[in-house]
C-alpha positions in Angstrom: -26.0 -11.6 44.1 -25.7 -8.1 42.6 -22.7 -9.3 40.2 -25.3 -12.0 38.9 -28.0 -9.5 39.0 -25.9 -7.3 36.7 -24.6 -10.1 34.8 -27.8 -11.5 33.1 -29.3 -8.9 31.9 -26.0 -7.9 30.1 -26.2 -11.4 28.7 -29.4 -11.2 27.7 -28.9 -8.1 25.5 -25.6 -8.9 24.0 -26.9 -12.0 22.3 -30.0 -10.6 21.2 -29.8 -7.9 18.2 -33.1 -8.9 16.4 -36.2 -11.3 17.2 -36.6 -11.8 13.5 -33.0 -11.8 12.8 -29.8 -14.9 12.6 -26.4 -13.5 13.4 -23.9 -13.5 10.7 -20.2 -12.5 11.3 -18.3 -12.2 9.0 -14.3 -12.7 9.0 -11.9 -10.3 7.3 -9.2 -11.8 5.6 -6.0 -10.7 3.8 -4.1 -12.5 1.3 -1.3 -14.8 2.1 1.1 -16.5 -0.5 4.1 -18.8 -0.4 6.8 -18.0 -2.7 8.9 -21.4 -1.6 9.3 -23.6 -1.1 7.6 -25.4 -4.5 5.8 -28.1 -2.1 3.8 -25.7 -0.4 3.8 -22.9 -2.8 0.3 -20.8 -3.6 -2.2 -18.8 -1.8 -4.0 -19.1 1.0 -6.8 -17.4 3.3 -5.4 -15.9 6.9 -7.9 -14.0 9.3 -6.8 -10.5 9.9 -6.5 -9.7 13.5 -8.5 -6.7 15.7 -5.5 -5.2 16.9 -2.4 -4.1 16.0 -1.5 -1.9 12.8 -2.6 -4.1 9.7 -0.8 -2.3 6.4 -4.2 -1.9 4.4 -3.2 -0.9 1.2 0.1 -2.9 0.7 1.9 -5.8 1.2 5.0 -7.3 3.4 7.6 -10.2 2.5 9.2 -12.2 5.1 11.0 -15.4 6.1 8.4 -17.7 8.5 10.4 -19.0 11.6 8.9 -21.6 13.8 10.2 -20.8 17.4 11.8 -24.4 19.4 11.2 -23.0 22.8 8.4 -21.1 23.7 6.7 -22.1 20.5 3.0 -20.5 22.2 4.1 -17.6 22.7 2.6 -17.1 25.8 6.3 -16.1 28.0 8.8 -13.2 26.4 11.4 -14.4 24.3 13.6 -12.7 26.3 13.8 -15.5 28.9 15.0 -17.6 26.5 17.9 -15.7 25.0 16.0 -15.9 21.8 15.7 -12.8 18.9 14.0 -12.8 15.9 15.4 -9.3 14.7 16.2 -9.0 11.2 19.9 -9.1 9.9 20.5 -6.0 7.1 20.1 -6.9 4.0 17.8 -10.1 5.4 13.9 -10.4 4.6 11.7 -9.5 8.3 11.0 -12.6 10.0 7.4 -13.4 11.0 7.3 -15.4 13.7 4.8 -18.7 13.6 3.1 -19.3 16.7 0.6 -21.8 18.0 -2.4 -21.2 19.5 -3.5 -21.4 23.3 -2.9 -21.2 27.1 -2.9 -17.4 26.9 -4.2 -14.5 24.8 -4.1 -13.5 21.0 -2.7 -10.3 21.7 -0.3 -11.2 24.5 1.2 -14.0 21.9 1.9 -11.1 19.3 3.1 -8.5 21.9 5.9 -11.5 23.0 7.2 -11.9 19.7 6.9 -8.1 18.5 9.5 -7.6 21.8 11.9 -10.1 20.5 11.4 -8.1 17.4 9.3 -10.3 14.4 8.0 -8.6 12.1 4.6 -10.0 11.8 2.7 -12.8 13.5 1.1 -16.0 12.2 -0.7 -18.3 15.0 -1.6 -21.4 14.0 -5.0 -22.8 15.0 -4.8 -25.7 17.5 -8.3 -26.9 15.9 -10.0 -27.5 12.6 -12.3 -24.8 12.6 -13.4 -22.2 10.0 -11.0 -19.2 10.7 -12.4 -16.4 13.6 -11.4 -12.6 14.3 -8.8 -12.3 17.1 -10.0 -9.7 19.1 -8.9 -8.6 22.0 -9.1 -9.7 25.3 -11.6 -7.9 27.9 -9.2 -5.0 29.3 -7.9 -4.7 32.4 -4.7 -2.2 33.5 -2.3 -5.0 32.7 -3.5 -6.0 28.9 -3.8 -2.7 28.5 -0.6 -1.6 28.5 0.3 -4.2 26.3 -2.7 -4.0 23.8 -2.6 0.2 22.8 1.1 -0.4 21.9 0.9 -3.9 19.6 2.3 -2.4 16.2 3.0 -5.1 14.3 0.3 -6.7 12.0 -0.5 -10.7 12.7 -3.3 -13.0 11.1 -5.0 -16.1 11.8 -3.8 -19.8 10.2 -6.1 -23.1 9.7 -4.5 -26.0 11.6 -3.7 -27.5 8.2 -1.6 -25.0 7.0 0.0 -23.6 10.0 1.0 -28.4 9.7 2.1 -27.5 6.5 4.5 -24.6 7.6 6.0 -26.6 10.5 6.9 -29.3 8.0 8.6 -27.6 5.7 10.4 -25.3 8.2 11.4 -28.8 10.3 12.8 -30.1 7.0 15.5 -27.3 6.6 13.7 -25.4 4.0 13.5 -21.5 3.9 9.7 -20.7 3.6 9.4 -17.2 2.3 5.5 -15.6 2.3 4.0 -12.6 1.6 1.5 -11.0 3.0 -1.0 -9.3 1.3 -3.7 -6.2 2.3 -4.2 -4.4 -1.0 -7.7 -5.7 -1.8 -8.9 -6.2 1.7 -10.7 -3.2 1.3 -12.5 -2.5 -2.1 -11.7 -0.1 -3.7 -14.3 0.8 -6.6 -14.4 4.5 -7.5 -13.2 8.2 -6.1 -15.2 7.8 -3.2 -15.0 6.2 -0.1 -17.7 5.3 2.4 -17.1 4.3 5.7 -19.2 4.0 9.3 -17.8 4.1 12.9 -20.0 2.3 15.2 -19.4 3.7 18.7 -21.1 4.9 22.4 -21.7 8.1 23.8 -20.1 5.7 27.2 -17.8 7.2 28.9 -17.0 4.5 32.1 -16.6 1.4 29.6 -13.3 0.6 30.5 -10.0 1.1 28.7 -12.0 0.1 25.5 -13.9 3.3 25.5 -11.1 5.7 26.8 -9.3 4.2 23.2 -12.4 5.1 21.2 -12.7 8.3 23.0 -9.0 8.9 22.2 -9.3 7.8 18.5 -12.3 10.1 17.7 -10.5 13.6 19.4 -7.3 12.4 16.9 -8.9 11.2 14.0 -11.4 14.3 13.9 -9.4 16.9 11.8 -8.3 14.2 9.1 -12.0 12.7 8.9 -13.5 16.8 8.5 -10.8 17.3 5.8 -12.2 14.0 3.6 -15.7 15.0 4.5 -15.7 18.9 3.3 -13.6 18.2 0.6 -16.3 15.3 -0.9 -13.6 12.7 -1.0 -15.8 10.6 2.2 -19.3 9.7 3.3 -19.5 9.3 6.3 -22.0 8.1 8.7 -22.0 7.6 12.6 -24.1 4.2 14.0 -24.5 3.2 17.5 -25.6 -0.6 18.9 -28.2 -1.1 21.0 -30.4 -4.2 22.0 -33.7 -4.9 22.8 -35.4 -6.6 25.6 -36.6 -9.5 25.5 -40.6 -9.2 26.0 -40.6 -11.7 29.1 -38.2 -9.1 31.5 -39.7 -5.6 30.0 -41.5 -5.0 33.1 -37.9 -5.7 35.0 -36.2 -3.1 37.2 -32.8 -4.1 34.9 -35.1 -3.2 31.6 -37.1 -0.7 33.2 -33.4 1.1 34.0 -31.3 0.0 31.0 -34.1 0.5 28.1 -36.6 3.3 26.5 -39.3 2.8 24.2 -40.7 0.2 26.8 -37.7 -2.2 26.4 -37.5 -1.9 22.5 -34.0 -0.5 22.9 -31.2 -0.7 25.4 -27.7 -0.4 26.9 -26.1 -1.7 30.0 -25.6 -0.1 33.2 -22.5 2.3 32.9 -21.1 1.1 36.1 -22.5 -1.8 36.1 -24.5 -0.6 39.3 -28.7 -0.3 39.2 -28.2 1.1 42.4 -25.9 4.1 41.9 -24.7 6.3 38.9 -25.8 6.5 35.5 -28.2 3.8 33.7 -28.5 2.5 30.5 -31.2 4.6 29.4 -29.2 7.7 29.9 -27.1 6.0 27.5 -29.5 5.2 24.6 -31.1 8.3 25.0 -27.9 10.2 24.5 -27.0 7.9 21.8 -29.8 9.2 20.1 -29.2 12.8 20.6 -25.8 12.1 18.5 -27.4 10.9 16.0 -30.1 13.1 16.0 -27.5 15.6 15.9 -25.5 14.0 12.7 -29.4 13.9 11.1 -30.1 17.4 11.4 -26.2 18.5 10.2 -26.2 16.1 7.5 -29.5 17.6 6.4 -27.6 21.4 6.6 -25.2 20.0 4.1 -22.6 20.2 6.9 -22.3 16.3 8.2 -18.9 16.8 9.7 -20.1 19.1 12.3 -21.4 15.7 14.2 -17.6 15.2 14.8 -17.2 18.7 16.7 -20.3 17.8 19.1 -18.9 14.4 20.1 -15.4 15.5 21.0 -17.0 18.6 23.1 -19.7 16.5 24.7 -16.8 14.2 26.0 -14.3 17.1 27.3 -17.5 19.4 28.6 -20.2 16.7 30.0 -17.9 13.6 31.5 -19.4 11.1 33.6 -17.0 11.0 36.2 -18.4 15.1 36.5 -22.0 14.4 37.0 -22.2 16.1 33.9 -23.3 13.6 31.0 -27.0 15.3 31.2 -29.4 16.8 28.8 -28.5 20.5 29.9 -25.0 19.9 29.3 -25.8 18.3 25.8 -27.7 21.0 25.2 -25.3 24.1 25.9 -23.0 21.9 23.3 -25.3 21.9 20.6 -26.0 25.6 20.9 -22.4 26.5 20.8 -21.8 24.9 17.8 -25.3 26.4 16.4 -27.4 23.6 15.9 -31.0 23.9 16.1 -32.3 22.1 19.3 -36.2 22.1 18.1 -35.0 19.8 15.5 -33.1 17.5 17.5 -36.1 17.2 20.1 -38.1 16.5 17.0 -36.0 13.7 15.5 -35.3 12.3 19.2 -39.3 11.9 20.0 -40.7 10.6 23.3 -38.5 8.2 25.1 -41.5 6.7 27.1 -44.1 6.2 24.5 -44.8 2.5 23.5 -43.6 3.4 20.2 -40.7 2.4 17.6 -38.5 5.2 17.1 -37.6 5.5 13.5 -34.2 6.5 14.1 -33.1 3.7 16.6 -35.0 0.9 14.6 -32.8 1.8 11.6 -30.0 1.4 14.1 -30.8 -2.2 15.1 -31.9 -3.0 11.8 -27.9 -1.3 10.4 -27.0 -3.9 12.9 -27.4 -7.1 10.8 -24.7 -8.0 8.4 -25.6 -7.4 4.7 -23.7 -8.4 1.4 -20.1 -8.6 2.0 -19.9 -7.3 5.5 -21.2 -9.2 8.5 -23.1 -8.8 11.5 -22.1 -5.7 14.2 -20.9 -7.4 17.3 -17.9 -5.5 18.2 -17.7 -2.0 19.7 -16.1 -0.1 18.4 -16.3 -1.2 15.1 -15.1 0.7 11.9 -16.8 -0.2 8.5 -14.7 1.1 5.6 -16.5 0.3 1.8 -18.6 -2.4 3.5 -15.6 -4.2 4.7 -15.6 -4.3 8.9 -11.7 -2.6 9.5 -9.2 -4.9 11.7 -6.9 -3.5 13.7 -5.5 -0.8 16.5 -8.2 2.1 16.2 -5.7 4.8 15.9 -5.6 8.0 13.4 -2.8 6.5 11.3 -3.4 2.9 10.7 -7.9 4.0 10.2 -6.5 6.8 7.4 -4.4 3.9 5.6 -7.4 1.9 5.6 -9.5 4.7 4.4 -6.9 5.7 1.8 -6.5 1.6 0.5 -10.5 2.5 -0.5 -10.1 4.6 -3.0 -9.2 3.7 -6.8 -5.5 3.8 -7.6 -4.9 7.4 -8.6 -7.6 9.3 -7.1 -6.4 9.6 -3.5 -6.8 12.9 -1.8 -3.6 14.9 -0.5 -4.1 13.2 3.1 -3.3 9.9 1.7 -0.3 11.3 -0.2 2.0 12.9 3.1 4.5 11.2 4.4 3.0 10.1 7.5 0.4 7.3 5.8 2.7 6.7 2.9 6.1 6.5 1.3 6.8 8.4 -2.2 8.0 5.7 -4.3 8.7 8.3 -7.0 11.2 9.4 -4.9 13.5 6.7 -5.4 15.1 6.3 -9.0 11.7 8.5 -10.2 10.0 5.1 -9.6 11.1 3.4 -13.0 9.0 5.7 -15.3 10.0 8.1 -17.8 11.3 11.5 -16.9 12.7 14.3 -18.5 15.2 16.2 -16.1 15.6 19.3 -17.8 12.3 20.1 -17.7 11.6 18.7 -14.4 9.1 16.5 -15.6 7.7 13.0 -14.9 5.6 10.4 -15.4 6.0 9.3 -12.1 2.4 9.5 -10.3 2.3 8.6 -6.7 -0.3 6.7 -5.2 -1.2 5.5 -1.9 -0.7 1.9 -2.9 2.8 2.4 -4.9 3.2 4.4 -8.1 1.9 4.0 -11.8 3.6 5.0 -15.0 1.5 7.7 -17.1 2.8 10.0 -19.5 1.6 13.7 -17.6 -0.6 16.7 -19.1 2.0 19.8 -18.6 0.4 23.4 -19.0 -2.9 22.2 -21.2 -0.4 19.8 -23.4 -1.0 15.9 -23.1 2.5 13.9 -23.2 2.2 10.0 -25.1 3.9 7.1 -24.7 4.2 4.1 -22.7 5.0 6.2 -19.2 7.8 3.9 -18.9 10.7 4.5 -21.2 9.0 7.3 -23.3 6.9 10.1 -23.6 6.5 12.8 -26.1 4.4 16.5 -26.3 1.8 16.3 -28.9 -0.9 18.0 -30.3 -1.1 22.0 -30.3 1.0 24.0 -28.1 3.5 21.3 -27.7 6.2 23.4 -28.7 6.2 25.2 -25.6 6.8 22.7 -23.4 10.6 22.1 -23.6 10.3 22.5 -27.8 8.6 19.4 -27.9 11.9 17.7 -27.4 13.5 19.0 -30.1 16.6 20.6 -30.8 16.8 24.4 -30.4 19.7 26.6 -29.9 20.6 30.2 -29.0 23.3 32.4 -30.7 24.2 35.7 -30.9 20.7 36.8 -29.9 19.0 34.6 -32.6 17.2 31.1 -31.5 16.0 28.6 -34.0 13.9 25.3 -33.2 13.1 22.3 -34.7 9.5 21.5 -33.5 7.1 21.9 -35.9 3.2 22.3 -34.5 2.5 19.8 -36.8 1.0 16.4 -36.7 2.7 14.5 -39.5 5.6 16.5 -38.1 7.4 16.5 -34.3 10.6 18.1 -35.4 12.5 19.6 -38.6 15.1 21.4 -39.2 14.1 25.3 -39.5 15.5 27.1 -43.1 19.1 27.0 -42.9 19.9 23.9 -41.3 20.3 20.2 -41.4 20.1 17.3 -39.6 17.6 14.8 -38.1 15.7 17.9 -36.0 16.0 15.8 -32.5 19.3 16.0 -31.6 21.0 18.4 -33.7 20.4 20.6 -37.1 23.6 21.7 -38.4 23.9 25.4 -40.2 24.5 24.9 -44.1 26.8 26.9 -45.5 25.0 28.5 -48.7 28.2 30.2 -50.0 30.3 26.9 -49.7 27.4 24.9 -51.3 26.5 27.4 -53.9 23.3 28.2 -53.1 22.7 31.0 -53.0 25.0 35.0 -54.5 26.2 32.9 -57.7 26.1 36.3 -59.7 29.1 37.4 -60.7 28.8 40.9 -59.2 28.2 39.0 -55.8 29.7 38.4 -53.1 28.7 35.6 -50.5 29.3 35.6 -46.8 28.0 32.9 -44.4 26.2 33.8 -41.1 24.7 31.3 -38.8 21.4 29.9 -39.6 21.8 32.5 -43.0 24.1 34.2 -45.2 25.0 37.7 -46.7 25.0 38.6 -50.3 26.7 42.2 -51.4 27.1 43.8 -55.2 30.2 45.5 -56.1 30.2 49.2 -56.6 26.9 50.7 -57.1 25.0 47.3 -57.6 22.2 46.4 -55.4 21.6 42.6 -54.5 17.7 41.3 -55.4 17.3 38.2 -53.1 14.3 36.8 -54.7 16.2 36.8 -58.4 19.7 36.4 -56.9 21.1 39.2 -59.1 22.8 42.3 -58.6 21.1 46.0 -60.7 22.2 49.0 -60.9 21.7 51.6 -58.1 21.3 54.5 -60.7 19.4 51.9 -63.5 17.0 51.2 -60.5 16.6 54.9 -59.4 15.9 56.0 -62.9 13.8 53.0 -63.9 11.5 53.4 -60.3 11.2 57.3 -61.3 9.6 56.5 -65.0 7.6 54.4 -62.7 6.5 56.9 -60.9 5.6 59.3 -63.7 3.6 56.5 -66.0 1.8 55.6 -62.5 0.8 58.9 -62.0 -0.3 59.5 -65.2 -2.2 56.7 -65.6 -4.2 57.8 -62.7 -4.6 60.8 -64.6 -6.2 59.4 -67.1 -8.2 56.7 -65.5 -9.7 59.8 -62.8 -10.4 62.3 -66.2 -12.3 59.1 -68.3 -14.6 58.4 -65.1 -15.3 62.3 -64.6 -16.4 62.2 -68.4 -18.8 59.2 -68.2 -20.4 60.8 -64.7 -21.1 64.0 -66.6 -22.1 62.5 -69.9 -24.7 60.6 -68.2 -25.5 63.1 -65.8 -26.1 65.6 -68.9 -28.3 63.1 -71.0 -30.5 62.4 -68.2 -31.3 66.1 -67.2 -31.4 67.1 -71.1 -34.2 63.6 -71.2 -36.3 65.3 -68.1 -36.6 68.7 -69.5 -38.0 67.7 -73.3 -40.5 65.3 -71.5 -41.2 68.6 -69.6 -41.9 70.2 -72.4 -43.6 68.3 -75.0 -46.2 67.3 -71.5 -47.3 71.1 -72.0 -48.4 70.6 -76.0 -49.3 66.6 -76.6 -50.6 64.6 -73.6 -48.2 61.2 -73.4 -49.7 57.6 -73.4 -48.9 57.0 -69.6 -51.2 60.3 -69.1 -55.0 60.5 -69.2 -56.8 63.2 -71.4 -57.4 65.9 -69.6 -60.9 67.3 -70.1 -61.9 70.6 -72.1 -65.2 72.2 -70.7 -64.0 75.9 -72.5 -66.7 75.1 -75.3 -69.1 74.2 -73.0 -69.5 77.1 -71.3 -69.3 79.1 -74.3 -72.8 77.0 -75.5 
């Protein structure tokens, strides 16, 4: 009776997310194509499954083998002396099983033992395809389940028909399988939710997703703080429906007066935690993620989940307010705001925060409905898979567009450096250590690189060139260039009608080589007769015999004593002529110096006798007087 009593409740709140709402689930797929044979060739849908390490992001080929014993996969291979391990130099098998008499995840643990490379179970109905999840834990599936590596998918019925065929009638069926766009990939960015529970004492479900959040917390702080992420925490909850609200399993499993719930920890009303202390904690971390976010420090939410699960276990008597607390002022958080955003439990009230939490709940666009816990939303697309650090940061990095990756997505342990190998097919110049080789987390692209401020051109492929100003720098613009005898010429030219000549003094095509002309040979240059021509590299010599000196510019040889006693009659008729022209600019200062004083002193004194037109007559009152 107190299973049953335990039971409906749980029932009742798992199937209920909305009273205003339909469920919608949505099914991720991946791409699968058939190469051969021709009958069956093309693409088709295949439902990626919830555990196991899908490769978001890229792509497998393999050889389909249809097992004649053990064809369920339901018993190890082993018992049947059968291997599906790949020969070298063969394509990975992937194993085709049907479906039934025992669980998804057991079927692809079998075969990953015998050592397929992937999984493909055939549906044993016509159905639209479903999500194989994983089976309710216990110890033994566990074991199994946490160490399922390999990816696997979902086949209709009439396909998986079509396979069996065509593997029956000898043919080699080769496939690929294909992730790359099973997560969009738009822009820069990438945004991505975690749906989880502050429950401790959910089984070997929620010691996983305890386990994945302590890994995956340094990588998902590092995306955050350097703006590559957004991301945002959500949590599930349920109401209750109105008829039970005054129950003792709503009463102990809900706040809000039944508007929003969680079952029993233990499954026990009698003993332990409730569900309340659940969805009120639940609130608290996101409360907490609100009030960080708001700080401009969102990442900080990660920190107070990992120390809340190491300092206030349930299995401690410790998952309590005052534990929560003394968290959330160690990591500096204000606690007057969280008691703000977290409101009254009790009142008949919606909270705002949890409401937007059921409401988050129900599937919109591309991505369905939230029925799974945990459940990992990478750029609306609900993630598939093991949740472990590794196989969640290949999903995360198969979001962003193709050459915008962070570092993270770059390192060895999510991806391979196809560069590496035969500088991926792309252009490169080795003796200036330079590529066009760009890796990316999905493979590589081909782009002619910007070295030192100068932007390379071509196709990326088989050529690229330095153009534009400063492109000389840069490995002389691919040019030739040479050193001798402490002289170095080069052939770039900062032009851009012009990528290489020749510099004065050479020949050739200004790429691969200029070749020194010989001046003397070609009688260029010391043709006097006095002269005499000797060849240097890049130049030449010219020298006069006995007291001659050699004029470049005419190509002529004078006289050292002509010269000296020319350039002195120079200097004399120079000298001289500055003479004069300092003497006849005195003279016209003084002269007009001269006339201008001599000017001011008759107006001076004719003023005294005659009174001039610009001056008014000066009255005479001597006569008057006298009268």
């Amino acid at each position: 009776m107190k299973q049953l009593q335990c039971f409906v409740p749980w029932l009742l709140l798992s199937l209920v997310t909305s009273p205003f709402t339909e469920a919608r689930f949505v099914v991720e797929k991946n791409s699968l194509s058939v190469t051969s044979p021709e009958s069956i060739k093309g693409t088709h849908d295949s439902a990626i499954g919830n555990f196991g390490i899908p490769q978001y992001g890229g792509s497998m080929a393999g050889t389909v083998v249809y097992p004649k014993e053990n064809q369920k996969s339901c018993k190890e291979f082993s018992d049947f002396s059968i291997s599906f391990k790949s020969q070298p130099g063969a394509l990975p098998i992937f194993l085709l099983v049907d479906r039934g008499d025992c669980f998804f995840a057991l079927k692809v643990w079998n075969a990953q033992k015998a050592g397929a490379s992937a999984v493909l179970v055939a549906d044993s109905v016509d159905e639209p395809l479903i999500t194989m999840d994983t089976p309710e834990e216990d110890i033994s599936s566990a074991k199994y389940i946490e160490n399922i590596t390999i990816p696997s998918a979902l086949v209709t019925k009439g396909f998986g028909e079509k396979l069996k065929k065509a593997i029956s009638g000898g043919d080699m069926v080769n496939l690929n399988l294909d992730w790359r766009e099973a997560v969009p990939h738009p822009d820069d960015r990438v945004e991505y939710e975690l749906w989880t529970n502050s429950n401790d004492e959910c089984g070997v479900k929620c010691d996983m997703l305890m386990e994945f959040v302590k890994d995956f917390k340094g990588a998902a702080q590092i995306l955050e703080k350097g703006g590559f992420t957004q991301f945002r925490p959500h949590y599930i909850t349920w109401y209750c429906p109105h008829a039970f609200t005054l129950s003792r399993q709503c009463k102990s499993q809900c706040i809000n007066k039944g508007r929003y719930c969680a079952p029993d920890p233990e499954q026990d009303f009698s003993s332990g935690y409730d569900g309340k202390d659940v969805v009120v904690e639940n609130l608290r971390q996101l409360c907490v993620y609100k009030v960080a976010n708001e700080t401009g420090k969102p990442w900080v939410w990660w920190d107070y989940v990992t120390d809340f699960q190491i300092r206030c276990p349930m299995k401690e008597k410790k998952y309590n307010k005052d534990c929560a607390e003394s968290v959330i002022k160690s990591l500096g958080i204000d606690s007057k705001k969280i008691d703000k955003c977290m409101g009254d439990p009790d009142a008949d009230l919606d909270n705002p925060v949890l409401k937007e939490e059921q409401d988050a709940q129900v599937g919109k666009g591309s991505r369905g409905d939230v029925t799974i816990l945990p459940t990992l939303v990478v750029n609306s697309r609900q993630y598939r898979g093991k949740l472990e650090k590794s196989a969640v940061l290949k999903a995360l990095c198969s979001g962003f567009e193709e050459t915008t990756e962070p570092a993270i997505c770059l390192s060895t342990e999510v991806e391979s450096n196809e560069c590496l190998d035969n500088n991926g097919g792309c252009w490169q110049d080795k003796s200036a250590n330079i590529t066009a080789c760009k890796d990316t987390f999905r493979g590589r692209v081909c782009e002619c690189p910007r070295v030192d401020g100068v932007q390379f051109k071509g196709d990326g492929y088989s050529h690229c060139e330095a153009s534009g100003p400063g492109r000389c720098t840069i490995n002389n613009g691919g040019c030739w260039h040479e050193e001798r005898d402490g002289h170095a010429f080069s052939a770039c030219v900062d032009k851009d009608s012009v990528n290489c000549e020749c510099p004065p003094g050479f020949k050739g095509d200004g790429v691969k080589k200029c070749e020194d002309i010989n001046e003397c040979k070609e009688k260029k240059a010391c043709q006097c007769p006095e002269c005499s021509c000797k060849n240097t590299w890049g130049s030449y010599e010219c020298s006069c015999s006995g007291d001659h000196l050699y004029i470049r510019d005419h190509d002529t040889c004078i006289s050292k004593t002509g010269a000296q006693v020319k350039s002195a009659w120079a200097a004399v008729w120079l000298i001289m002529l500055s003479l004069g022209l300092a003497a006849a600019g005195a003279y016209l200062v003084y002269k007009y110096r001269l006339r201008q004083y001599m000017d001011s002193e008759i107006r001076a004194i004719m003023a005294q006798y005659m009174p001039l037109d610009s001056q008014p007559e000066v009255p005479n009152h001597v006569n008057d007087e006298r009268a």
